[in-house]
C-alpha positions in Angstrom: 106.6 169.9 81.0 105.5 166.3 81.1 108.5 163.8 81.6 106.7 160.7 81.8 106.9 158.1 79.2 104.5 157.8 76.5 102.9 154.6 75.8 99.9 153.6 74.3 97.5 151.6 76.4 97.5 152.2 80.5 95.4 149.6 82.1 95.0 151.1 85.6 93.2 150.5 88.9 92.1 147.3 88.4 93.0 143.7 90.4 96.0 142.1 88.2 96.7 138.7 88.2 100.1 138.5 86.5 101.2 134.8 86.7 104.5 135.6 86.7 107.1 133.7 88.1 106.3 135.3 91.9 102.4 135.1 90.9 102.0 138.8 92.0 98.1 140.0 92.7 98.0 143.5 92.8 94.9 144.6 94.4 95.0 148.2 92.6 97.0 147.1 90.1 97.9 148.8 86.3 99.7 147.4 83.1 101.3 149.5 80.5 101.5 148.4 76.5 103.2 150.3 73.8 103.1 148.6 70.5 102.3 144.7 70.8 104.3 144.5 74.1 103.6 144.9 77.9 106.3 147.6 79.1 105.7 147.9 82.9 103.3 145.8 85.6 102.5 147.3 88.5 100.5 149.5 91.4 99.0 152.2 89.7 100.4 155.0 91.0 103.8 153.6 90.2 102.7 153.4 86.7 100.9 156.7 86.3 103.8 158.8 87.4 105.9 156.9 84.9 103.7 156.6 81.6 101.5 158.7 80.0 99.2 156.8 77.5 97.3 157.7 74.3 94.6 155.6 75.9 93.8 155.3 79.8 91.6 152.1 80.6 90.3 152.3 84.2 89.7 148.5 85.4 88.2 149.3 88.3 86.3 146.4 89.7 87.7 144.2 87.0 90.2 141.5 86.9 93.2 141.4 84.7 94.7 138.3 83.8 96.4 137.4 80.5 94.7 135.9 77.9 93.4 132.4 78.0 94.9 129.9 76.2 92.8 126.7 74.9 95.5 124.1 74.0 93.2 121.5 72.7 90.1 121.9 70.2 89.8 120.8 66.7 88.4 123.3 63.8 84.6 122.3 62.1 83.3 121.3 65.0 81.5 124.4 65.8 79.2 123.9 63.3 78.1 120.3 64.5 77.0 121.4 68.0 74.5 118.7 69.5 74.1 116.6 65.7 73.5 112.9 67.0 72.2 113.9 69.9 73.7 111.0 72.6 74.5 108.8 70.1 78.7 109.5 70.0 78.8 107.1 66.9 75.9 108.9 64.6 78.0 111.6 65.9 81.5 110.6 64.8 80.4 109.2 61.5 78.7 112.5 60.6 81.9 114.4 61.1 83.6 111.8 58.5 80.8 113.1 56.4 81.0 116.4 56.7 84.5 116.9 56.6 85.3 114.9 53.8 82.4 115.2 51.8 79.6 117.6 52.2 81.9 121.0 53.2 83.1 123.4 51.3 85.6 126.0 51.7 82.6 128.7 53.1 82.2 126.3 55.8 85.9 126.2 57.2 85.9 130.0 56.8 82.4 130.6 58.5 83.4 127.9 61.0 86.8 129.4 61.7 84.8 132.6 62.5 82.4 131.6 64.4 84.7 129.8 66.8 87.2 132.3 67.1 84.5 135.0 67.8 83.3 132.2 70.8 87.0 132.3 71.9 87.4 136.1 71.8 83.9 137.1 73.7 85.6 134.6 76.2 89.0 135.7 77.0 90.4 133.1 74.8 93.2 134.9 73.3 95.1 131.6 72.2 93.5 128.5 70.6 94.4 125.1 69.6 92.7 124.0 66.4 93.3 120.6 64.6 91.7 121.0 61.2 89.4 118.3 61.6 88.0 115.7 64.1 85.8 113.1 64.8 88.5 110.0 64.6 91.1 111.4 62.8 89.5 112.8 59.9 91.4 116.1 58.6 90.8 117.7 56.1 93.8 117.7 54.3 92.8 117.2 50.5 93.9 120.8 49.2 95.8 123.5 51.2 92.7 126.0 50.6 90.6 124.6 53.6 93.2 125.6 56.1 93.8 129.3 54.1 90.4 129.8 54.7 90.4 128.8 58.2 93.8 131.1 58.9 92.1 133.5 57.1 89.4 134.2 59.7 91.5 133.8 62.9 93.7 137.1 61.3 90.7 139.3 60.5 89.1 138.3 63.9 92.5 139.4 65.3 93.2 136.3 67.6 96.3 133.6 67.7 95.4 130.1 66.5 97.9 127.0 66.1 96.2 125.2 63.3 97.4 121.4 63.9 97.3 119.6 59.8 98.4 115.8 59.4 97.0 112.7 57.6 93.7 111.3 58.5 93.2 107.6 59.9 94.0 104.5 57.7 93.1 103.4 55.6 94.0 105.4 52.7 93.7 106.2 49.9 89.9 108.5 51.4 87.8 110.1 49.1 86.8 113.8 49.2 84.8 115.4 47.6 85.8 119.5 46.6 82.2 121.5 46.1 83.5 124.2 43.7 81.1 127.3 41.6 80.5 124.8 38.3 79.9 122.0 40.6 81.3 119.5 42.1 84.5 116.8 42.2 84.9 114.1 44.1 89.0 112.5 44.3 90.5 109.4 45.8 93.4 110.9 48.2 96.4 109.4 48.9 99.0 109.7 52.3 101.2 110.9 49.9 99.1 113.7 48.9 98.0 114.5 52.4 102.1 114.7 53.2 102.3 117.2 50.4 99.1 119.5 51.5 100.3 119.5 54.8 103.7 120.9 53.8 102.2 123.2 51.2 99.8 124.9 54.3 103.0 124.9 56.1 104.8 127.3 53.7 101.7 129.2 53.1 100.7 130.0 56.2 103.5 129.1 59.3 104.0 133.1 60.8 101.1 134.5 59.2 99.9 137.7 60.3 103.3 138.5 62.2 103.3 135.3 63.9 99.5 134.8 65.0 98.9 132.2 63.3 101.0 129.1 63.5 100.9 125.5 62.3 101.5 122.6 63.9 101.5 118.8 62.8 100.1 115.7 63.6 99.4 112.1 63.6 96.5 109.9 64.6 97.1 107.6 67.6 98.2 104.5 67.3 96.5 102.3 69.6 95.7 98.7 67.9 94.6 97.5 72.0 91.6 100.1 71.5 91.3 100.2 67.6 92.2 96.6 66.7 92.0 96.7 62.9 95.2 99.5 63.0 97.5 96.8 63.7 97.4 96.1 59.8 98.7 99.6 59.2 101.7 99.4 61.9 103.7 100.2 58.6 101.9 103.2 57.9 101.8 104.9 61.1 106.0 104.3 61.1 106.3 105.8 58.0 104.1 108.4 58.2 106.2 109.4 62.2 109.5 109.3 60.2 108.2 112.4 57.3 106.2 114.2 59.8 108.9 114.6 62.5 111.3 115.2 59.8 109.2 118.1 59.0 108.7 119.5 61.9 112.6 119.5 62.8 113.3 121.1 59.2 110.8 123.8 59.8 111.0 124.4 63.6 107.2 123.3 64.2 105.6 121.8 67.3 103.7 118.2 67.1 100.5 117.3 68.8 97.9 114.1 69.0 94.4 113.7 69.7 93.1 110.5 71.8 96.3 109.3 74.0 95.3 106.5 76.5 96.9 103.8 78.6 100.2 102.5 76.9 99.8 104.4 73.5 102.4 107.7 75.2 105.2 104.8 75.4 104.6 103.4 72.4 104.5 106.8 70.3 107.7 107.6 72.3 109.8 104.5 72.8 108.9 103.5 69.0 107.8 106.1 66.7 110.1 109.1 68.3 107.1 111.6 68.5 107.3 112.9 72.2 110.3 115.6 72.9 109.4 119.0 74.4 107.8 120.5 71.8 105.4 118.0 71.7 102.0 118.3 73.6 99.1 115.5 73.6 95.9 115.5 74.3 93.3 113.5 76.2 95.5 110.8 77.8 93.3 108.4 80.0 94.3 105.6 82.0 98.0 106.1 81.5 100.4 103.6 82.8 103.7 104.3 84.6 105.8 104.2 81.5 103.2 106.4 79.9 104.0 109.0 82.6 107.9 107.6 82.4 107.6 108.7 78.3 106.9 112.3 79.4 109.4 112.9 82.4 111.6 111.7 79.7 111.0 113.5 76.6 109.5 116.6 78.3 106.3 116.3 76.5 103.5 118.4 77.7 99.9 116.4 78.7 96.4 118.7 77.6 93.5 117.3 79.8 90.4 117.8 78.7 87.8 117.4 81.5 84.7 118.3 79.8 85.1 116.1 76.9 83.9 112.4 76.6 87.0 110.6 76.5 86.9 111.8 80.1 84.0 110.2 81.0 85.5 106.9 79.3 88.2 107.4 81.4 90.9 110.0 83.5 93.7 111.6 82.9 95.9 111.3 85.9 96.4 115.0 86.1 97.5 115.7 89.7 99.8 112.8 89.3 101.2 113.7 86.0 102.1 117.4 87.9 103.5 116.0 90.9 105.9 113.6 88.5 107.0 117.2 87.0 105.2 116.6 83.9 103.4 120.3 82.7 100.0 119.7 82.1 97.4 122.3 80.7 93.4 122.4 80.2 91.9 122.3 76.4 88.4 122.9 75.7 88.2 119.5 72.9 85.9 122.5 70.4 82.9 123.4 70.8 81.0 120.0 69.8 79.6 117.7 70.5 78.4 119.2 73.9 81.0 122.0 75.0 81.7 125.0 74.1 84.8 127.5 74.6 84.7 128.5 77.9 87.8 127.7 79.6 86.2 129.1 83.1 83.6 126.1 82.9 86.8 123.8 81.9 88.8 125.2 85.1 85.8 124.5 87.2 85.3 121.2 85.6 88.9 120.3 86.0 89.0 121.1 89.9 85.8 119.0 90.7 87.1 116.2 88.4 89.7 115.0 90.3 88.4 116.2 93.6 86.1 113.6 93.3 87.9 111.2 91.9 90.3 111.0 95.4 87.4 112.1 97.8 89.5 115.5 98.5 88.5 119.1 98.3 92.2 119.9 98.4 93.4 118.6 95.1 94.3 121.0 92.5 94.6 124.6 94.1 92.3 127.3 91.9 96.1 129.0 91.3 97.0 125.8 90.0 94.0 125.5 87.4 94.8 129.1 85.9 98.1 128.1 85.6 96.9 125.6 83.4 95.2 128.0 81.0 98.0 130.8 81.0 101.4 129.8 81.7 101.2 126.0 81.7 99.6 126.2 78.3 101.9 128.6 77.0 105.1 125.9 77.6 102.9 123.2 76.1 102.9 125.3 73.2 106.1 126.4 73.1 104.8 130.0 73.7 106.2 130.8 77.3 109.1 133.0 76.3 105.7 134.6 74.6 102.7 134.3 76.5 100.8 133.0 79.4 101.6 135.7 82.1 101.6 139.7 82.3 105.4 140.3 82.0 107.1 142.7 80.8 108.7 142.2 77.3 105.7 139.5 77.0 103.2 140.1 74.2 100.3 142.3 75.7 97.9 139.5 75.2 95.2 140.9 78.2 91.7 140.3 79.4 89.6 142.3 81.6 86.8 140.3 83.5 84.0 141.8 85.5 84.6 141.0 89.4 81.1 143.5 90.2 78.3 141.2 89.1 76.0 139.5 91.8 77.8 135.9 91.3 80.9 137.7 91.5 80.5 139.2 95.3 81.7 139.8 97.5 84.9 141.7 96.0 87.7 139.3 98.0 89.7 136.5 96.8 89.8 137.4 93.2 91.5 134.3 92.2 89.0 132.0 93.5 86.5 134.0 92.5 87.7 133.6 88.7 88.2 130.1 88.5 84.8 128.8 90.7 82.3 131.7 89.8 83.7 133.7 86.5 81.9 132.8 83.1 83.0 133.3 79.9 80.0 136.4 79.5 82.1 137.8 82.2 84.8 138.8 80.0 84.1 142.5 79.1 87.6 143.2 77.2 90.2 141.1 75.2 93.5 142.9 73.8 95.7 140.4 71.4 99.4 141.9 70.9 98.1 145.6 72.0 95.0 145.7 69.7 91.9 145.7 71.6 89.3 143.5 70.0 86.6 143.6 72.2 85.5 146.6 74.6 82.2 146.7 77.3 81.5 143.1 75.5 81.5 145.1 71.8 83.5 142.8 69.6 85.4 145.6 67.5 86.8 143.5 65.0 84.3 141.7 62.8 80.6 142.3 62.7 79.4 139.2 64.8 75.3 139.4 63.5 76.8 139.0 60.0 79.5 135.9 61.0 76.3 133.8 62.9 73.6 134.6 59.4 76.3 133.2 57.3 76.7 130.0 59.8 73.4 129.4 59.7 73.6 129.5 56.0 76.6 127.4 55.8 75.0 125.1 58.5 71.7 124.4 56.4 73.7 123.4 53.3 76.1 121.4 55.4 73.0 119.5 56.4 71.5 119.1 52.8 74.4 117.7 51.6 75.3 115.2 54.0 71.6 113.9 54.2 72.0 114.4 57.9 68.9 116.5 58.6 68.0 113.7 60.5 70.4 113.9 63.1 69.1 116.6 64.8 65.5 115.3 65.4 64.9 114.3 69.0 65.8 111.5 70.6 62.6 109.6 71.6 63.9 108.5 75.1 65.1 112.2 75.5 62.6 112.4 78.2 61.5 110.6 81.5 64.1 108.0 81.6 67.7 107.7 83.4 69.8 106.3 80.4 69.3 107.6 76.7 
């Protein structure tokens, strides 16, 4: 008679990277999951004279780490990959365009599919999205865009935290709604954007057992980088007061897109948005009260190093961790020219800042993971959750392929994750027990039918804005040093 335990997934033999709070490797290492929860970590023998499992996964060769988390990225952008070229401003404009005026509810969905398909194929098991972009343009004229978006994320099978607030000043912005008889086109108020924002709140906060979450936020205030915001000082008060109210009522977490030197102090000292559920992104050139605001408030910092604001300036990252201030890595979406691979993001983080001080020993590759399991789990408010292989933790789990050419030879299988892996390297992702990709299949949704409606969606996008244009070649593309 068998005595062991029965559970329903037994990862064995593989090379697990736990992140736990003693950052156990375990060379032949094996996790078991029953239900939507990790019940044991540890050497595989242990674990196969304990548990006998419905399904035996042999991760032989293969990493397993918990699934990535991406705590910065903003929805529609996937769908304006490389539009403008090198010109950020054509760029910028044309998602005020889009987003407000020339997509329709098929676009957020096919967008919403298409980036959480990106994110699953590579380990991203966890994704920030702020439902909108460009500067500060969300698209918060009806709650139906972001039940669309959420809509996606569930059948796809992944965890998003869909970030909804007001767009820039001034207001009141037009959008226009492309509907089946036609179309409408409305003047919308920051009252009305208040109301949507609550309304996608009680629609879909916890959806799909707690996958999907919503967060809120603000544009930046930052009249020394933007001056003509300084006539909306008013606004940007007003609008701090109802949005943090909200989020205390309803137990939600707050984030910002586009910090920079002195605007942390500002939106902590005088609008009362940083506390510790609070995480904001970008945050270049910060000041010493900036980095004061967070040891104070216990606000989390998401650096993104591939993004441009990173090339306009840099976020003071291992300063910002050596003042005990938890930082973690976001991808800034797939646009305008990223994508969703947090590997490239760890490997451009390291390099980063160890050129920036002239030292190949700043940020340890530990330190980097950290930054896309368990430090982004606390900046999301998810660490009780997610971000390591623990038991009682959701079984949120990634298998990536260490026996590849780039990958050899089979020895220090952290560094060889964070300098060499690549998001094609990622050959299974399990979200709260339920496998959604196996040997690179995605199981979940049928991915040749997602990418023939983008490119549907895409083309009509692009006749509606009238920004076909945008996507001819540069003419100084070629032979030259500077676009």
């Amino acid at each position: 008679m068998d005595n062991r335990e029965r559970v329903d997934v037994l990862i064995e033999n593989g090379c697990v990277i736990t992140v736990d709070p003693q950052r156990r490797v375990i060379d032949n290492g094996a996790v078991a999951v029953k239900g939507d929860r990790i019940v044991a970590v540890g050497e595989t023998s242990a674990l196969a004279s304990k548990y006998v499992a419905d399904r035996v996964i042999d991760a032989r060769r293969k990493a397993v780490l918990p699934g990535l988390i991406d705590a910065h990225a903003h929805a529609g952008h996937a769908m304006l990959r490389t539009i403008g070229g090198a010109d950020g401003d054509a760029w910028t404009a044309a998602c005020e365009t889009i987003y407000t005026r020339a997509s329709d509810e098929n676009f957020w969905e096919v967008e919403s599919h298409l980036a959480a398909l990106e994110r699953l194929k590579a380990g991203v098991t966890t994704g920030v999205s702020l439902l909108g972009g460009g500067n500060s343009i969300m698209r918060v004229d009806d709650p139906v865009y972001a039940r669309r978006h959420c809509d996606a994320v569930v059948k796809t099978g992944t965890r998003s935290i869909v970030a909804v607030g007001p767009s820039r000043p001034p207001a009141p912005r037009t959008y226009t709604q492309h509907l089946s008889k036609g179309s409408v086109t409305r003047n919308i108020d920051f009252d009305t954007m208040y109301d949507v924002c609550a309304d996608i709140v009680d629609a879909c906060h916890g959806d799909a057992d707690g996958r999907i979450r919503i967060a809120l936020t603000l544009p930046v205030y930052a009249p020394d980088y933007d001056p003509e915001l300084t006539a909306y000082e008013r606004e940007f008060r007003d609008q701090a007061r109802r949005y943090m109210a909200l989020c205390r009522e309803r137990g939600l977490t707050f984030t910002q897109d586009g910090h920079r030197g002195g605007t942390l102090a500002f939106a902590h000292r005088e609008l009362g948005l940083l506390n510790e559920s609070s995480f904001m992104s970008h945050a270049i050139d910060l000041t010493d009260d900036d980095i004061a605001a967070c040891q104070e408030s216990g606000a989390s910092i998401i650096h993104n190093p591939s993004a441009i604001m990173s090339i306009i300036g840099r976020c003071p990252v291992p300063e910002l961790i050596d003042a005990g201030v938890n930082v973690a890595i976001g991808s800034d979406a797939a646009a305008p020219d990223r994508g969703y691979d947090m590997f490239r993001h760890m490997w451009q983080c390291m390099h980063y800042h160890r050129r920036h001080f002239r030292d190949p020993h700043v940020l340890p590759h530990g330190k980097v993971l950290e930054m896309v399991t368990i430090d982004a789990a606390k900046a999301l408010s998810m660490d009780d959750e997610l971000g390591s292989l623990e038991v009682g933790k959701k079984a949120d789990i990634i298998l990536v392929d260490l026996f590849k050419p780039h990958m050899m030879p089979m020895n220090m299988p952290v560094h060889r994750v964070t300098c060499f892996a690549n998001a094609a390297d990622v050959c299974m992702t399990m979200v709260g027990g339920r496998i959604l990709m196996e040997n690179h299949r995605v199981l979940t949704v049928d991915e040749g039918e997602i990418l023939e409606r983008v490119s549907a969606a895409a083309q009509l996008m692009l006749e509606r804005s009238g920004l076909q244009h945008l996507l001819d070649e540069p003419p100084t593309l070629w032979r030259r040093s500077h676009y």
